[in-house]
Each structure stands twice: as C-alpha cells, then as structure tokens.
C-alpha positions in Angstrom: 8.4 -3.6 10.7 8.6 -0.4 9.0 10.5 -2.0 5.9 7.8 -4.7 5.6 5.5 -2.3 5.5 6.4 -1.8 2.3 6.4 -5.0 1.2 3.0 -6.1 2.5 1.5 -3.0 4.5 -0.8 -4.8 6.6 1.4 -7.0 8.2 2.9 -4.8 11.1 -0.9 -3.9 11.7 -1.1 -7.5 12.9 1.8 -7.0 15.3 2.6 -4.8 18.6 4.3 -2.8 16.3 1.0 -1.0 14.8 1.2 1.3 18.2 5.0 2.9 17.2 4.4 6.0 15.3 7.2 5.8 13.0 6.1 2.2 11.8 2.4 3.5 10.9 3.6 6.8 9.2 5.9 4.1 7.0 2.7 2.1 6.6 0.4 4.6 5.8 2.8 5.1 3.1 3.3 1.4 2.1 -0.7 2.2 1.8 -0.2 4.8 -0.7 2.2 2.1 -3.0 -0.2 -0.7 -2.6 -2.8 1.6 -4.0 -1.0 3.6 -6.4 -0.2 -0.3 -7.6 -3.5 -0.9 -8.3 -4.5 2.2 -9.8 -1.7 1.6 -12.4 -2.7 -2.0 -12.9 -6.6 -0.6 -14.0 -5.0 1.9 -16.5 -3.0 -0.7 -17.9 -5.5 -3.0 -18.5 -8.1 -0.3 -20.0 -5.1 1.1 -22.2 -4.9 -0.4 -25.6 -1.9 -3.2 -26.2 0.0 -0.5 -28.3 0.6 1.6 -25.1 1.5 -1.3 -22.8 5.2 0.7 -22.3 3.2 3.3 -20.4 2.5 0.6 -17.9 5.6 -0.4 -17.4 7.0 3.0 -17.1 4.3 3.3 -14.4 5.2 0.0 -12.5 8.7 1.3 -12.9 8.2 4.3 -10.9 5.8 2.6 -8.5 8.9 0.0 -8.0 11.3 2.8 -7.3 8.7 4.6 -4.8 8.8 1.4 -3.0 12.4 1.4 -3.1 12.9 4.8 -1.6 10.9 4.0 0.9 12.2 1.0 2.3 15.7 3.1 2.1 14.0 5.7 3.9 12.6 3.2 6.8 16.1 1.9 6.6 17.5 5.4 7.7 15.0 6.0 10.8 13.9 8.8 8.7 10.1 9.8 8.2 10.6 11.4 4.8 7.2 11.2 2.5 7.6 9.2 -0.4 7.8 12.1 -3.8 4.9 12.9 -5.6 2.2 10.4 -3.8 3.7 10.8 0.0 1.0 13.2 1.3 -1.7 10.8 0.3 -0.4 8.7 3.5 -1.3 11.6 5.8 -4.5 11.6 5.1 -5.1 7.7 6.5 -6.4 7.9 10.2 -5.1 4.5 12.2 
C-alpha cells in the first residue's frame, strides 16, 4: 500500500492499511507529489508557450520525486522525499 500511495495517494486511505504508520508517512508524501503536480501544471499553463521546456523540466523532477519514493517504500525505509519531503509532515491523518 505504501507504493500505491504514490501512484494514487488516496487509495490506501480506503483500506485497513490507513491505520500502519509507515503507509500514511509514504502517503502523506504521495500527498506532497500529487500537489507539487498540480502546482507545476498551473505554472505551466500561465507561462507563455516559449517557456513550455520549464514545464517539462518541472514534470521531470516531479516524475523522479515520485520515483524515489516508490523506491524508498520499496526499501521499508521512511526517508522524506528531497526538497518537498517535509511538506508531508505537516498533514495530520
């Protein structure tokens, strides 16, 4: 459940699983992705068309966030994701 949350963070909040503190840490952090996602999406669309590789730069790096952190789940580990990571702490379940 911890990888999904990755993929789709609200799903292991629909399971027995939302109750194990290592799978709400990793999605609290799948959170953090989903939202750093979005965020990226909005300055893409409000940046003019001649900066649209700063967008995918950004997607990039929110791919390879994701990435880590589904190796990271992998591992058993609870390692905050770099740069955005202690955003997730600050989510009460």
């Amino acid at each position: 459940m911890a990888i999904v949350a990755y993929i789709i963070f609200f799903i292991p909040l629909l399971t027995e699983a939302k109750k194990d503190p290592f799978v709400k840490f990793h999605v609290k952090q799948g959170l953090v992705i989903f939202l750093s996602w979005i965020i990226v999406s909005i300055v893409g669309y409000l940046l003019p068309w001649e900066l649209w590789m700063i967008e995918r730069l950004l997607n990039l790096a929110v791919l390879v966030l994701m990435v880590v952190g589904i190796i990271t789940a992998s591992k058993g580990e609870e390692k905050p994701l770099p740069i955005i990571g202690k955003f997730g702490e600050q989510f009460k379940f």
